[in-house]
C-alpha positions as a Markdown table, in Angstrom:
| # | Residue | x | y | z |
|---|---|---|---|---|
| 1 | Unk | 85.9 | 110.9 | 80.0 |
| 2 | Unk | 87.6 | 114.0 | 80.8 |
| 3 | Unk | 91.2 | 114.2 | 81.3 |
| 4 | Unk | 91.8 | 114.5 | 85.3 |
| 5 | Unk | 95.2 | 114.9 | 87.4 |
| 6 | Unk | 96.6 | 111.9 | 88.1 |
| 7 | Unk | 95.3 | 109.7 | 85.4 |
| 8 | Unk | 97.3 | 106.9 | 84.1 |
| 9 | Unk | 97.3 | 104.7 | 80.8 |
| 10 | Unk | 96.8 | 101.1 | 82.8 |
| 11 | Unk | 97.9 | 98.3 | 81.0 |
| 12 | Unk | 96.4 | 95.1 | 82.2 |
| 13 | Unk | 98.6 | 91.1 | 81.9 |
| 14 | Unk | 96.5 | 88.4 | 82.5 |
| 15 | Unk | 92.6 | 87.9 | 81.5 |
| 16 | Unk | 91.7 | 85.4 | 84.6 |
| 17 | Unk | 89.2 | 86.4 | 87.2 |
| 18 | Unk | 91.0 | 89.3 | 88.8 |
| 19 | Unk | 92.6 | 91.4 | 86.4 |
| 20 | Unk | 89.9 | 92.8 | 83.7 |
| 21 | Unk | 88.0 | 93.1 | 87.1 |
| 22 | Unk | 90.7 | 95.6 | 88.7 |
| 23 | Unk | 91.0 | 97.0 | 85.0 |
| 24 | Unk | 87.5 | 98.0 | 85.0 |
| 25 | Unk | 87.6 | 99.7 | 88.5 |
| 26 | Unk | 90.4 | 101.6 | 88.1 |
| 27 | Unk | 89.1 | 102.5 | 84.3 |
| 28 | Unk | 85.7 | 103.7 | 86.4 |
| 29 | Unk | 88.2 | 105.6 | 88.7 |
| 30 | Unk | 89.4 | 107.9 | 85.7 |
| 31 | Unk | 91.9 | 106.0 | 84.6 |
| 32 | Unk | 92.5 | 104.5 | 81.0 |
| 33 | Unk | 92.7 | 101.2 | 80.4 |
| 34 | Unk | 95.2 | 100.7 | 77.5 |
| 35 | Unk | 94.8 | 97.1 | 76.5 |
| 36 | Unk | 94.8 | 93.6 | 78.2 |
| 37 | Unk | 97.4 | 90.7 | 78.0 |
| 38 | Unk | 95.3 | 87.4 | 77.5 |
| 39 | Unk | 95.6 | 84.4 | 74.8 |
| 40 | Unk | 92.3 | 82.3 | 76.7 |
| 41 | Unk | 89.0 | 82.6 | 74.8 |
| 42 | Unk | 87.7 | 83.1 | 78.3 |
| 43 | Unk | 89.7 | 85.9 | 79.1 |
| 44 | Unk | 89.2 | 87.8 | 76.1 |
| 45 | Unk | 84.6 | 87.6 | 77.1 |
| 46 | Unk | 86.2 | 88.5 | 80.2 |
| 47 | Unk | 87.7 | 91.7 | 78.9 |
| 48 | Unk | 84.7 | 92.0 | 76.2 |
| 49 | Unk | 82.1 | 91.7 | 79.4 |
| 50 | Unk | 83.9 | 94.3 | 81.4 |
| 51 | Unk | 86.2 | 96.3 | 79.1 |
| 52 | Unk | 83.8 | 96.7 | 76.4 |
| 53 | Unk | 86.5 | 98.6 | 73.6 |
| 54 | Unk | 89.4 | 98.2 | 75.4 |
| 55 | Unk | 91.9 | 96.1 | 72.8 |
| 56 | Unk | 93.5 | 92.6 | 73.4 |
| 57 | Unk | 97.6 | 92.9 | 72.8 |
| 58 | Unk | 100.4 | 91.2 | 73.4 |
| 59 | Unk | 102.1 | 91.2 | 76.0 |
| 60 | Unk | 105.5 | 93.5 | 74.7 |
| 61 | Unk | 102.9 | 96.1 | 73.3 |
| 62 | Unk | 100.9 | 97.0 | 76.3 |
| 63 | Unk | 104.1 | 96.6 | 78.9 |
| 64 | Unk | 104.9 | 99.5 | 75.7 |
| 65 | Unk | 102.3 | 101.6 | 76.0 |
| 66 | Unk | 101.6 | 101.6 | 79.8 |
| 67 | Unk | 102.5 | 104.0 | 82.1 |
| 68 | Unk | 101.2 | 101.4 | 84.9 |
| 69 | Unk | 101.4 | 97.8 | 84.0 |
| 70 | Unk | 99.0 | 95.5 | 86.3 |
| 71 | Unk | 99.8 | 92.0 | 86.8 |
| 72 | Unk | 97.5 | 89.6 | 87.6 |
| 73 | Unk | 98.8 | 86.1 | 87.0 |
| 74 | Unk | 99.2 | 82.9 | 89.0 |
| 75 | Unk | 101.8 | 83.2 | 91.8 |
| 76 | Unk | 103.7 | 81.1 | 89.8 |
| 77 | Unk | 104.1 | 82.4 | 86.6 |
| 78 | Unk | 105.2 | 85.8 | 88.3 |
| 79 | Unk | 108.6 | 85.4 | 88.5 |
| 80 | Unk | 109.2 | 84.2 | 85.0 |
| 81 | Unk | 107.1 | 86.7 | 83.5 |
| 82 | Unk | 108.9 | 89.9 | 85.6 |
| 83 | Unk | 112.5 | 88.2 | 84.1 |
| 84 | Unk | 111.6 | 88.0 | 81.1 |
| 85 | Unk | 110.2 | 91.3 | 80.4 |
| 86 | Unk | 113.8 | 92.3 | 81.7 |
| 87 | Unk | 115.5 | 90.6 | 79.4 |
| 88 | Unk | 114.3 | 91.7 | 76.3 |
| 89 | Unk | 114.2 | 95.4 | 77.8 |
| 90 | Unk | 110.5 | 96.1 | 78.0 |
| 91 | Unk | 110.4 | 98.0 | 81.4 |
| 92 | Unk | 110.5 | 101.7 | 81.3 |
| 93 | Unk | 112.1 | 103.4 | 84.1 |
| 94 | Unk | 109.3 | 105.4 | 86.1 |
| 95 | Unk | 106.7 | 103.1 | 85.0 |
| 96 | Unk | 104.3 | 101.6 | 87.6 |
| 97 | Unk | 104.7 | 97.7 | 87.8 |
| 98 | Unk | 101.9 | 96.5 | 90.4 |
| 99 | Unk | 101.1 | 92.4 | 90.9 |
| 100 | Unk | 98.2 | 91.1 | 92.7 |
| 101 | Unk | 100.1 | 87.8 | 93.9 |
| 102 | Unk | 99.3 | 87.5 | 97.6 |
| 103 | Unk | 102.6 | 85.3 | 98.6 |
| 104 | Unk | 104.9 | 87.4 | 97.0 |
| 105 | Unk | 106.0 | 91.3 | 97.8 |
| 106 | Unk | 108.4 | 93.5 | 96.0 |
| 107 | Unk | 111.0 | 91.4 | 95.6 |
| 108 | Unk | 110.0 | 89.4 | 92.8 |
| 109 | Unk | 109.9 | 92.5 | 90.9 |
| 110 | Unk | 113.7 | 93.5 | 91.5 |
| 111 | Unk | 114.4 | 93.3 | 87.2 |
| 112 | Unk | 111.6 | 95.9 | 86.7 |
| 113 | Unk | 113.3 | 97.9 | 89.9 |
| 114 | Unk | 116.4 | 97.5 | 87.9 |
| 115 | Unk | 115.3 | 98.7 | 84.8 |
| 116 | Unk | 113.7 | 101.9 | 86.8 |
| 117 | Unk | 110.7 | 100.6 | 87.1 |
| 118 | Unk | 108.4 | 101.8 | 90.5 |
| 119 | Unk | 107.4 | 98.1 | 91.9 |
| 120 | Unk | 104.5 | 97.7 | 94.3 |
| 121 | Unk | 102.6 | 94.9 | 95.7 |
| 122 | Unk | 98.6 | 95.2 | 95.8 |
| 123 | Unk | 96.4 | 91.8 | 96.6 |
| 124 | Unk | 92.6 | 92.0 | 97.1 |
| 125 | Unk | 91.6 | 90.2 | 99.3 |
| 126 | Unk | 88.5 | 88.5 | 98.2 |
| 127 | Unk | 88.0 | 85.7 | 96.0 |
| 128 | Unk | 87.1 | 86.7 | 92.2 |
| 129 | Unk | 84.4 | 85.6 | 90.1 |
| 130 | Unk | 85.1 | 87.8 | 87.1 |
| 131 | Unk | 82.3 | 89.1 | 86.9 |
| 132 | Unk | 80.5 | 92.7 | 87.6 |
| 133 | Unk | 79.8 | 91.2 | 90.7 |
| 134 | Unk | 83.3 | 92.1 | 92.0 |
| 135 | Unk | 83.2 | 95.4 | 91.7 |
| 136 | Unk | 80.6 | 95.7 | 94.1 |
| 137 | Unk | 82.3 | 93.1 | 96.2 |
| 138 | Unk | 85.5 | 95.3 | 96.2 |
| 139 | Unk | 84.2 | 98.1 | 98.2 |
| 140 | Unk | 83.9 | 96.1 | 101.1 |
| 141 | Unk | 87.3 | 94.7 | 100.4 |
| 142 | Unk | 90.7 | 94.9 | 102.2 |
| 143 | Unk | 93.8 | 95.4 | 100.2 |
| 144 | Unk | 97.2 | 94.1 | 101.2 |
| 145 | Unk | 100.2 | 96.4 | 100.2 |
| 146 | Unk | 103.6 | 96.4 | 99.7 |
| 147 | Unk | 105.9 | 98.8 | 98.6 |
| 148 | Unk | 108.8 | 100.8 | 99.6 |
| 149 | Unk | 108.6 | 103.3 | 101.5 |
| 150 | Unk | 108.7 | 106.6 | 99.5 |
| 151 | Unk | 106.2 | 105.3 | 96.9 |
| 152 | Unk | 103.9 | 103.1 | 99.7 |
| 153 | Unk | 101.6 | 106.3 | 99.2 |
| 154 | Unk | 101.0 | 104.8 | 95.9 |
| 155 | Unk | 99.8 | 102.0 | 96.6 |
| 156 | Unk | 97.6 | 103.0 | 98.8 |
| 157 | Unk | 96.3 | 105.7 | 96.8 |
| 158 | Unk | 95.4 | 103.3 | 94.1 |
| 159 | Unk | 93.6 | 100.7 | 96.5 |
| 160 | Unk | 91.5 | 103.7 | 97.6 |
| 161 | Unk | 90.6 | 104.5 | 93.7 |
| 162 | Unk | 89.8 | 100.6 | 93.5 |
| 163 | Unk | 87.1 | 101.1 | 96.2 |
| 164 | Unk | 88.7 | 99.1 | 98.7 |
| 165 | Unk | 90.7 | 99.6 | 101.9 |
| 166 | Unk | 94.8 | 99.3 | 101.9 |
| 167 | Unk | 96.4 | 97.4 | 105.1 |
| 168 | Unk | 100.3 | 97.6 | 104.9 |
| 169 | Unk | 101.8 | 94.5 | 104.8 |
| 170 | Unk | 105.6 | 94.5 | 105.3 |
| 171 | Unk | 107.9 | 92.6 | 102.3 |
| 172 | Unk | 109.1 | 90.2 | 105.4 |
| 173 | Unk | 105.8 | 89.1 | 106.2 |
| 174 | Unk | 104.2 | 89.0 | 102.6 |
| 175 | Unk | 105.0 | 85.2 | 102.4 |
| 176 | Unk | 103.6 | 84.7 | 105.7 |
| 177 | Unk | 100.5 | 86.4 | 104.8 |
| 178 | Unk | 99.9 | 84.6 | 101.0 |
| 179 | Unk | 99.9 | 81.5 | 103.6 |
| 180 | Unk | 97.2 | 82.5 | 105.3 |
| 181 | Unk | 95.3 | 83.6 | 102.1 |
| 182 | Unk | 95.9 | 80.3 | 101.0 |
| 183 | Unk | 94.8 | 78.5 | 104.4 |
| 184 | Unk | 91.4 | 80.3 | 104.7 |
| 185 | Unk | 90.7 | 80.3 | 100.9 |
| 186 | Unk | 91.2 | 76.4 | 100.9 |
| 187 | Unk | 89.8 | 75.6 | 104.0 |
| 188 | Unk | 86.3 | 77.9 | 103.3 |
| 189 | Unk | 86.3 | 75.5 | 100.1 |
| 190 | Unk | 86.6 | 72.5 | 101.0 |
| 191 | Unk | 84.4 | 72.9 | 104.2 |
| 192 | Unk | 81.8 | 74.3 | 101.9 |
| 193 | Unk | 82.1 | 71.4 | 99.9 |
| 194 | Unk | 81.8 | 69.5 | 102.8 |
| 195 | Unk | 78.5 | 70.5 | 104.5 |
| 196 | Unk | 76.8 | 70.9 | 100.8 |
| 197 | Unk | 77.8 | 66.7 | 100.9 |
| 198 | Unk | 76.7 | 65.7 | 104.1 |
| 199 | Unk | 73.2 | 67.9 | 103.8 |
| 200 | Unk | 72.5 | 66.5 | 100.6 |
| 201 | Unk | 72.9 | 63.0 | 101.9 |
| 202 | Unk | 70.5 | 63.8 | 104.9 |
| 203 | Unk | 67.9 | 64.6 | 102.0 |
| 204 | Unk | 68.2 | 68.6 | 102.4 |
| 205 | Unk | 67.3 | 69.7 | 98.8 |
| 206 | Unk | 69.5 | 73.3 | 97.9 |
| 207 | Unk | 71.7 | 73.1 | 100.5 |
| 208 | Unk | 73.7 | 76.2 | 99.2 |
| 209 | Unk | 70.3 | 78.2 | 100.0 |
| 210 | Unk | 70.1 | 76.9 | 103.9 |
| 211 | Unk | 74.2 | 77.2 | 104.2 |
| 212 | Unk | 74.8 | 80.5 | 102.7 |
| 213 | Unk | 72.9 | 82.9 | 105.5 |
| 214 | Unk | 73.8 | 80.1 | 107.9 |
| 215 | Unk | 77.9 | 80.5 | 107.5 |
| 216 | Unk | 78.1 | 84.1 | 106.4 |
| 217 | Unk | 75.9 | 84.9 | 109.8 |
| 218 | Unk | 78.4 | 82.5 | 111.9 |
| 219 | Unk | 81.6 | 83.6 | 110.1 |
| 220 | Unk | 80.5 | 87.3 | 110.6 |
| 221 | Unk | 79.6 | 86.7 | 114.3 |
| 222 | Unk | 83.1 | 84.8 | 114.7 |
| 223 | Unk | 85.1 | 88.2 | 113.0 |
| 224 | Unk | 83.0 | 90.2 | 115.6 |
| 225 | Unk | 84.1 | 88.1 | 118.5 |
């Protein structure tokens, strides 16, 4: 890969379903993907699958060697994980510290801010298989950002390098939109669930094959509406 303006040495925390994902398509963008963050056997075929070279470290080396990191761990752990960092002085000040949380925005990265860190807020919204698959999902993908002001370019630069589309959400509404991520992500489940139930029970056999054009054609006619 040639060396481009712009590029950045990514390093990638977390090995679930989204991160080796956004890894590889910024890494297809130009980018280089430093290492990943994961201590799961699943996340290391993960980052084997769709990494293929890219080395496994821990987590105080890649923060290290990163001039973005990329976080991509439960909404949970986020918190815990930023603080921490902090207090053993990993962040670098001018380094790019993005999470992928939907319910949080730039707030829960105020120890990396402190430490001169460059803190943005960047969830795709799509739900993740961890697979290839996703990177082709991606490109017909909205992005929610959040970041302030003088580096929301940023953000949005690096959604657009991800394939996707940026929307700006604003850090007094990211709570309120991580709800709704939540609501539709839960409710598409369990309706799913559901319908696959009650057709199996009326003898339907693959009931994912006859729901599948039947709900993406509905949900798309009911987003057009």
């Amino acid at each position: 890969m040639t060396e481009r303006a712009g590029r950045l040495g990514i390093g990638v925390i977390g090995g679930g379903h989204v991160g080796p994902v956004l890894g590889a398509a910024l890494g297809g963008a130009g980018h280089a993907i430093v290492g990943v963050a994961t201590v799961s056997d699943e996340g290391r075929e993960r980052v084997e699958a769709l990494l293929p070279g890219v080395p496994v470290l821990t987590v105080p080396e890649l923060v290290e060697r990163s001039e973005l990191v990329l976080i991509a761990v439960p909404d949970a752990e986020l918190p815990d994980l930023v603080a921490g960092l902090a207090a053993v002085g990993a962040w670098q000040p001018g380094q790019l510290v993005v999470h992928t949380a939907p319910g949080h925005g730039v707030a829960v990265l105020q120890p990396a801010l402190a430490a001169g860190a460059i803190p943005l807020a960047i969830h795709p919204a799509m739900v993740f298989t961890g697979t290839s698959i996703d990177l082709v999902r991606l490109q017909a993908t909205w992005c929610a950002v959040t970041a302030p002001t003088p580096v929301l370019p940023i953000a949005q630069a690096l959604v657009v390098e991800l394939g996707a589309e940026p929307v700006v959400v604003s850090e007094a509404q990211r709570a309120r939109y991580g709800e709704v991520v939540a609501a539709a992500r839960g409710f598409a489940t369990d309706a799913v669930a559901g319908f696959v139930s009650e057709l199996r029970e009326a003898g339907v056999e693959q009931p994912t094959r006859l729901l599948g054009p039947l709900i993406r054609s509905a949900v798309e006619t009911a987003l057009a509406d």
